[in-house]
C-alpha positions as CSV (number, residue, x, y, z in Angstrom):
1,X,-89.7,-24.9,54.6
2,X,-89.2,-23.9,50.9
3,X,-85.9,-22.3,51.7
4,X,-84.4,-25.0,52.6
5,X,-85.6,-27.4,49.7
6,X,-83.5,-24.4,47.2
7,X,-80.5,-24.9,49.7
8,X,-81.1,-28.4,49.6
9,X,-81.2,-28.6,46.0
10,X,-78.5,-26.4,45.5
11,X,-75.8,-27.9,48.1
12,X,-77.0,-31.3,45.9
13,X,-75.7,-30.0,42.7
14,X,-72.6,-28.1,43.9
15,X,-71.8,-31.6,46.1
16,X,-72.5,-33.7,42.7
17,X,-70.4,-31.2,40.3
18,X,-67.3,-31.0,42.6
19,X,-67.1,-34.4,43.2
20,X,-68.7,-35.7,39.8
21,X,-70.5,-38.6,41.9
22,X,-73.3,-40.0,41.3
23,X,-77.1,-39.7,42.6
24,X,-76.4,-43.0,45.1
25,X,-73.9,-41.3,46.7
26,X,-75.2,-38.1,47.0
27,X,-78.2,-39.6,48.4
28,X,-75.9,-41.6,50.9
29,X,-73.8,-38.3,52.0
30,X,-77.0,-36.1,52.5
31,X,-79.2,-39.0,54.3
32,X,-81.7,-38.6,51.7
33,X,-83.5,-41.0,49.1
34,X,-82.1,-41.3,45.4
35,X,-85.8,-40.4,44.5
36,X,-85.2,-36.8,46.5
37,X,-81.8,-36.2,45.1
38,X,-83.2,-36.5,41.6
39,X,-85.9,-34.4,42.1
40,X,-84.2,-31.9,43.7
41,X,-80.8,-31.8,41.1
42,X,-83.7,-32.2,37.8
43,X,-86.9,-30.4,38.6
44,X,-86.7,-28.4,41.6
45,X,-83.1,-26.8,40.1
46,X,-84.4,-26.1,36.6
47,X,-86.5,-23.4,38.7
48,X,-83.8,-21.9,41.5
49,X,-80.6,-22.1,38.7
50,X,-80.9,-23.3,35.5
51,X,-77.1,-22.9,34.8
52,X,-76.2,-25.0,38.0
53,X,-79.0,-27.9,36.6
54,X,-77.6,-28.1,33.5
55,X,-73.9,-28.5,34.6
56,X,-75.6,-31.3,36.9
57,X,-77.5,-32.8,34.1
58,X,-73.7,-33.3,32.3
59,X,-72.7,-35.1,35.2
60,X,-75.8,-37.2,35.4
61,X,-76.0,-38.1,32.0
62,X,-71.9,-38.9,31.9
63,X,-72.7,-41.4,35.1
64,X,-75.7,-43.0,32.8
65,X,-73.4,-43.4,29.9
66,X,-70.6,-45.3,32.4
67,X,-73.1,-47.2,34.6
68,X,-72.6,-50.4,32.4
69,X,-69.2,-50.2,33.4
70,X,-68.7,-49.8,36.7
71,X,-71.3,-52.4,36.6
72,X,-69.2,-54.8,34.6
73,X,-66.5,-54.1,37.0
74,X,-68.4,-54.4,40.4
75,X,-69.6,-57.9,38.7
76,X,-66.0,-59.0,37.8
77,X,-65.0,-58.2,41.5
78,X,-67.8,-60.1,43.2
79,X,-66.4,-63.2,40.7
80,X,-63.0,-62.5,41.8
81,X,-63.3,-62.4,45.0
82,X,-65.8,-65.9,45.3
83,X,-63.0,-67.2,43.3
84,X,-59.9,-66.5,46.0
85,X,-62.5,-67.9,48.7
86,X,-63.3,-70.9,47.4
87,X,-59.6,-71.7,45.5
């Protein structure tokens, strides 16, 4: 069973580097929690490649740093799209 947590962990990381995606859709893709994918791509990856976990990490901490915006942006759509509905 641990072998294929390290495959796990490792398919996560190689899945969130080549697409530079974000832990939600990782999670989505692989049918697994956000809670798992985190673990997985933070903890369990220091231990199996600490190389591979810290190219993750720069993904990660770039999606952190954007998150406001997207968020902005997902917002503004919502408001657009009420707006063509209603006008």
């Amino acid at each position: 069973m641990k072998g294929y947590i390290e495959e796990r962990a490792i398919e996560l990381a190689n899945y969130i580097i080549d697409k530079k995606t974000t832990v939600r859709a990782a999670a989505k893709k692989f049918g697994i929690s956000k809670s798992t994918v985190h673990k997985d791509v933070t903890e369990r990856l220091m231990k199996i490649s600490p190389e591979l976990a810290e190219k993750v990490r720069v993904i990660l901490e770039e999606n952190k740093a954007e998150r406001h915006i997207r968020g902005g942006e997902a917002t503004k759509a919502k408001y657009q799209e009420a707006k063509t509905k209603t006008g």
